[in-house]
N, CA, C and O atoms as a DFTB+ gen file, in Angstrom:
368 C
 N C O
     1  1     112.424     111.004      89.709
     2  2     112.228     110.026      90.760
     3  2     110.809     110.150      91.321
     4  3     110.147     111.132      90.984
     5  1     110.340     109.331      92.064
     6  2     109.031     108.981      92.293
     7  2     108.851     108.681      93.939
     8  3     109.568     107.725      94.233
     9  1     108.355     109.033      94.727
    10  2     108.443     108.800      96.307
    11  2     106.859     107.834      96.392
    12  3     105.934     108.064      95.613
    13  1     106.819     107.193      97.038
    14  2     105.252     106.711      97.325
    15  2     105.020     106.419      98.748
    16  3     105.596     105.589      99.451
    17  1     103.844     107.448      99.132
    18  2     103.519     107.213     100.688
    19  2     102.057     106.544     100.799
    20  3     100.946     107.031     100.591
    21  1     102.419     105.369     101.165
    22  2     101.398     104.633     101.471
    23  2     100.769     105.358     102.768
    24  3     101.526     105.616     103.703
    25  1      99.432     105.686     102.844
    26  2      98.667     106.318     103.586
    27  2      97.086     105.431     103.903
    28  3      96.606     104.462     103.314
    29  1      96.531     106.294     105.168
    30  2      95.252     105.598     104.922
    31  2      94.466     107.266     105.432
    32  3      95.089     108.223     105.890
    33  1      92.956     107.192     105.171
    34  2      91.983     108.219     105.350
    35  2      92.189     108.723     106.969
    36  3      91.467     107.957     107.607
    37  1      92.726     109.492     107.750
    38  2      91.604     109.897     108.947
    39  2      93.205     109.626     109.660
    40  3      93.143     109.797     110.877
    41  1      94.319     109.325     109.279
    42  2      95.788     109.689     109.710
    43  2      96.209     110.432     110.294
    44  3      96.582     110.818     109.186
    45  1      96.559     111.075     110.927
    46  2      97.291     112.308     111.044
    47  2      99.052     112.135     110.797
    48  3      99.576     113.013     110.111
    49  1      99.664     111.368     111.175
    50  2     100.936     111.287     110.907
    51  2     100.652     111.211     109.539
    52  3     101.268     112.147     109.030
    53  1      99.953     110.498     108.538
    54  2     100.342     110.461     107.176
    55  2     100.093     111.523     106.744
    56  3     100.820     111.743     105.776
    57  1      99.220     112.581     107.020
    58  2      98.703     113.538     106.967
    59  2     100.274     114.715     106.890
    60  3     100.942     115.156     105.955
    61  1     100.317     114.817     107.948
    62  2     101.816     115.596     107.826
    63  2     102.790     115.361     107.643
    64  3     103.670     116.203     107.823
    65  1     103.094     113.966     107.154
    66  2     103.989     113.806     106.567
    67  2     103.690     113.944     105.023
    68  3     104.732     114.132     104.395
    69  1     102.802     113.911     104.406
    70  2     102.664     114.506     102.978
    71  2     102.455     115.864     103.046
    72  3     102.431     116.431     101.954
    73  1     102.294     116.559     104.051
    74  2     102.038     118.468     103.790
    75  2     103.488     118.292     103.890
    76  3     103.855     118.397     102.720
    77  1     104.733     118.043     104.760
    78  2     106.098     118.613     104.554
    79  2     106.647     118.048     103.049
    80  3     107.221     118.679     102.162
    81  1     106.279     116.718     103.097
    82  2     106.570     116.571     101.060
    83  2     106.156     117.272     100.523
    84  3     107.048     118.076     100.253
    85  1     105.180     117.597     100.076
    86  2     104.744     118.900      99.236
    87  2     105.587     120.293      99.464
    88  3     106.001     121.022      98.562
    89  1     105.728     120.469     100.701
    90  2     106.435     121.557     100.484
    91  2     108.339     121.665      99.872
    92  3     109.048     122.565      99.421
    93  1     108.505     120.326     100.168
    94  2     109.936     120.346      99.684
    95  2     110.215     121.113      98.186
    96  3     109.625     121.016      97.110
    97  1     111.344     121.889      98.602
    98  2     111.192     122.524      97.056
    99  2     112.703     122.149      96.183
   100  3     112.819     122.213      94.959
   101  1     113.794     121.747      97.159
   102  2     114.953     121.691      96.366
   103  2     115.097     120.406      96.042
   104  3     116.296     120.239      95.823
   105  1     114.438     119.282      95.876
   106  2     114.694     118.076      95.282
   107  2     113.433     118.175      94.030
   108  3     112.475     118.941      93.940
   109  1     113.866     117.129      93.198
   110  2     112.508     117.306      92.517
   111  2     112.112     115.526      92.267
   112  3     112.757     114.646      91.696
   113  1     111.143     115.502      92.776
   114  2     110.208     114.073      92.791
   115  2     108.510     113.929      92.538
   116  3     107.595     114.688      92.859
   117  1     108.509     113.074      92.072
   118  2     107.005     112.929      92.109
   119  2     105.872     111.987      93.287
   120  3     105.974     110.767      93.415
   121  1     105.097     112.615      93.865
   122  2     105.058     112.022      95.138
   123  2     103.488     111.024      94.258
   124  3     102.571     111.259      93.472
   125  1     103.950     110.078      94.929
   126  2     102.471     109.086      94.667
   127  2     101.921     108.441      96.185
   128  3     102.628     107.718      96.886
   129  1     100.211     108.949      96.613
   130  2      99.877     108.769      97.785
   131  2      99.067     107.442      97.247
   132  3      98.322     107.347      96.272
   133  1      99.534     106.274      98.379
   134  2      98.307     105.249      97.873
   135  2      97.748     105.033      99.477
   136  3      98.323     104.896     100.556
   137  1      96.216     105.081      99.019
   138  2      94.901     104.960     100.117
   139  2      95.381     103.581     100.279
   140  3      95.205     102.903      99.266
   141  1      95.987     102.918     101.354
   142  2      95.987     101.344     101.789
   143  2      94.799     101.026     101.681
   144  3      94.528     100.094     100.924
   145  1      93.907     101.598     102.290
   146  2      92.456     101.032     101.970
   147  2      91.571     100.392     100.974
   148  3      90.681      99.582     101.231
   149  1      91.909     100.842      99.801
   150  2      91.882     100.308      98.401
   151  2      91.824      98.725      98.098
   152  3      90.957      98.004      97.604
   153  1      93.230      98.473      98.649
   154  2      93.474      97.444      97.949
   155  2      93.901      96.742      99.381
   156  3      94.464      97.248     100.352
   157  1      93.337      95.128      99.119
   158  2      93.774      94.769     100.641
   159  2      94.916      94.165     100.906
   160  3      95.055      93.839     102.085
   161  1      96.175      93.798      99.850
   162  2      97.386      93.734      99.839
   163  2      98.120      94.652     100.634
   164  3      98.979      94.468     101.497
   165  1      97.478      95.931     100.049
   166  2      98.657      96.721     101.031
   167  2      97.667      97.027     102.368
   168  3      97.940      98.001     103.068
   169  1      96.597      96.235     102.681
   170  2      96.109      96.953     104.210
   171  2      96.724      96.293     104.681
   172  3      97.250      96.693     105.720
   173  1      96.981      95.107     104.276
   174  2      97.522      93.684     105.290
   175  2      99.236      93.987     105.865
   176  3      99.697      93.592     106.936
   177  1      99.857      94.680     104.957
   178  2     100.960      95.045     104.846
   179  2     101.750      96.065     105.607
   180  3     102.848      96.152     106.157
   181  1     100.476      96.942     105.343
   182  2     100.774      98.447     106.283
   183  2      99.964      99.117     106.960
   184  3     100.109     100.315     107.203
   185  1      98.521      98.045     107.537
   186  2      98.102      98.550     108.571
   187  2      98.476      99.169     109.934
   188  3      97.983     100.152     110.486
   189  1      99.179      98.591     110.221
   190  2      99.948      99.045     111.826
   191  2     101.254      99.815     111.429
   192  3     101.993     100.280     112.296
   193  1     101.514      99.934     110.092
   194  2     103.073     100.720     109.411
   195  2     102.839     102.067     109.451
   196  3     103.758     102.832     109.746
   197  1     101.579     102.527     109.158
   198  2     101.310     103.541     107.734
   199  2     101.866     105.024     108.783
   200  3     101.504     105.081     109.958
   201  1     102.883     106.291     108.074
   202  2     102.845     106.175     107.403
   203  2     104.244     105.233     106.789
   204  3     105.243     104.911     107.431
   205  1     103.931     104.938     105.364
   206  2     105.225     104.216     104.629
   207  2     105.670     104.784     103.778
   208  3     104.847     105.178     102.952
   209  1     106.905     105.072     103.559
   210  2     107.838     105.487     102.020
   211  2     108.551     104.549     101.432
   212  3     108.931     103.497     101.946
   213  1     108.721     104.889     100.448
   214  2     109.218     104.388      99.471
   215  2     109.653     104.602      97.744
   216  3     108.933     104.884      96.786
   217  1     110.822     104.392      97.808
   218  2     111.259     105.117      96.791
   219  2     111.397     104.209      95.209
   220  3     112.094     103.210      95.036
   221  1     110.544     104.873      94.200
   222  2     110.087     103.591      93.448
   223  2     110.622     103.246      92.391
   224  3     110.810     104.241      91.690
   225  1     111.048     102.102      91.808
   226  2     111.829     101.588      90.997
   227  2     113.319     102.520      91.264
   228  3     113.181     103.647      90.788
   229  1     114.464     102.344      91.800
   230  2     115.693     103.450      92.065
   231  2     116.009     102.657      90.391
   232  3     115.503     101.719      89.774
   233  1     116.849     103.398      90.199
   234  2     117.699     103.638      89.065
   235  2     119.069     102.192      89.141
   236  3     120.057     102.031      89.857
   237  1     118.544     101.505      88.180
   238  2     119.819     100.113      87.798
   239  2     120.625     100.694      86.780
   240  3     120.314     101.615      86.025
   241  1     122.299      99.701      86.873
   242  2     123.328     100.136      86.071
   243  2     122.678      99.238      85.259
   244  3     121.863      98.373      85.578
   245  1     123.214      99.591      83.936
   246  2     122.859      98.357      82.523
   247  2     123.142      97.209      82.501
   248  3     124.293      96.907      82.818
   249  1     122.385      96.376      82.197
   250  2     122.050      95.007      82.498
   251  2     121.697      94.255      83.915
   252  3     121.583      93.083      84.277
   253  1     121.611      95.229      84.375
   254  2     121.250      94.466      85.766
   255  2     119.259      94.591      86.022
   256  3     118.462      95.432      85.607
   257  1     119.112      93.685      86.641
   258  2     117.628      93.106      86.931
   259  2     117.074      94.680      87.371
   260  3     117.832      95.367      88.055
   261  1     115.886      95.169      87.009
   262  2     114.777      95.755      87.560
   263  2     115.001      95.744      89.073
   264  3     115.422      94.672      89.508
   265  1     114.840      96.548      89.800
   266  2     114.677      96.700      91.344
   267  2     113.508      97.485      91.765
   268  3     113.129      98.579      91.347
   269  1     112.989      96.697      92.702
   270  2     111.656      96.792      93.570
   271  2     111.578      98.252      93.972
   272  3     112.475      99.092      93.899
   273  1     110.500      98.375      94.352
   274  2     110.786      99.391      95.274
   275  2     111.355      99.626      96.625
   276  3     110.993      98.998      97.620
   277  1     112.350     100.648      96.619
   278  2     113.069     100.632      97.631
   279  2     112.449     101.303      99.189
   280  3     112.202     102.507      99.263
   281  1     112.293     100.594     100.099
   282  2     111.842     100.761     101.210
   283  2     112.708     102.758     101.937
   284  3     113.899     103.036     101.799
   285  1     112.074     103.333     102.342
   286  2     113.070     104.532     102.857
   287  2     112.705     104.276     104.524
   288  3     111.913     103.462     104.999
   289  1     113.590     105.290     105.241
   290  2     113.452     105.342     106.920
   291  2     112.371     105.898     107.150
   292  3     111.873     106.440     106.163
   293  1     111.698     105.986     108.281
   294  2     110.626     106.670     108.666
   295  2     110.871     107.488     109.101
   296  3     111.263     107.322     110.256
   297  1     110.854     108.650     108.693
   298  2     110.944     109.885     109.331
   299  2     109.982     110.327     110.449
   300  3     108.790     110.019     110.455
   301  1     110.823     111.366     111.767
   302  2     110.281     111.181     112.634
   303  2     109.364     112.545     112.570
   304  3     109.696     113.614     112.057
   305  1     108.194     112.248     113.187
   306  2     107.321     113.104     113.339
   307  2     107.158     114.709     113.271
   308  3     106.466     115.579     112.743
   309  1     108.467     114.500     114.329
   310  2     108.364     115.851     114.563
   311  2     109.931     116.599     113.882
   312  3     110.587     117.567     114.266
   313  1     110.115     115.657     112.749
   314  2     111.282     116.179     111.507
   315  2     110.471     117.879     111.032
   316  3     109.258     118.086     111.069
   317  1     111.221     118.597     110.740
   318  2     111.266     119.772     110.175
   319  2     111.211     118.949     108.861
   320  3     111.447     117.768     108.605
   321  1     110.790     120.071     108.087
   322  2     110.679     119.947     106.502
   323  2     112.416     119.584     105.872
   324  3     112.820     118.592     105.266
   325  1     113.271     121.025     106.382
   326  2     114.722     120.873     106.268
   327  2     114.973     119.321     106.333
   328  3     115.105     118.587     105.353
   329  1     115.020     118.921     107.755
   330  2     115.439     117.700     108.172
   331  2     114.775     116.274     107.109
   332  3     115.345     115.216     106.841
   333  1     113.587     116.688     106.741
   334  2     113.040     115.570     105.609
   335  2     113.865     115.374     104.518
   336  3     114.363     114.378     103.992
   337  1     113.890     116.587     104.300
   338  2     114.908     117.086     102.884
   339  2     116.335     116.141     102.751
   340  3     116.780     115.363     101.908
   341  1     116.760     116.634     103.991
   342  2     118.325     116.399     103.733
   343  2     118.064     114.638     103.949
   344  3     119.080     114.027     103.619
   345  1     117.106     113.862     104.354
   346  2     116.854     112.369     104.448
   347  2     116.766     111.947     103.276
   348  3     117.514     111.051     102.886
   349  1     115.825     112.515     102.472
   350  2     116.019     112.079     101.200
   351  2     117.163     112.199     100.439
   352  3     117.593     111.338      99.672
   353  1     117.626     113.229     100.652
   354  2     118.591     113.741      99.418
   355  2     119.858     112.890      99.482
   356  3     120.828     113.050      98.741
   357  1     119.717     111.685     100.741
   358  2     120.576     110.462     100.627
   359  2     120.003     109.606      99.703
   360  3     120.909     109.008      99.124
   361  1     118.682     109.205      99.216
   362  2     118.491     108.503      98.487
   363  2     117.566     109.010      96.776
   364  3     117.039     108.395      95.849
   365  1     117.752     110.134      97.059
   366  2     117.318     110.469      95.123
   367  2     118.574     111.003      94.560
   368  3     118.635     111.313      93.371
């Protein structure tokens, strides 16, 4: 599975919210950080959002359509790593 935190430079919430991802150790995912800044689709999108998760392409039964990426909750700031953990581990 694949997590993607849309981020921007000079953050601090996005900031720590990718040091407690990294540290997660009992799920296993691949984290993808995208600089909103980049591209101006996603500044427009998640300027006033950032940070954003999202969990990418989830897993379809056979024959059913491709699915987007799935939007996740925002975890709150001052979540423990634990507490991140067990948020996800509702959706991987």
């Amino acid at each position: 599975m694949r997590i993607i935190l849309y981020s921007k430079p000079g953050c601090h919430l996005c900031e720590g919210l990718q040091e407690k991802l990294e540290q997660i150790q009992n799920l296993k995912f691949e984290l993808e950080i995208r600089d909103i800044t980049t591209r101006e689709d996603w500044f427009q999108a998640y300027q006033y959002e950032v940070p954003v998760l999202f969990l990418a392409n989830p897993r379809t039964t056979e024959g059913a359509e491709e699915k987007k990426d799935l939007p996740l909750p925002r975890p709150s700031p001052r979540a423990t790593v634990q507490q991140l953990e067990n948020m996800l581990q509702k959706y991987l």
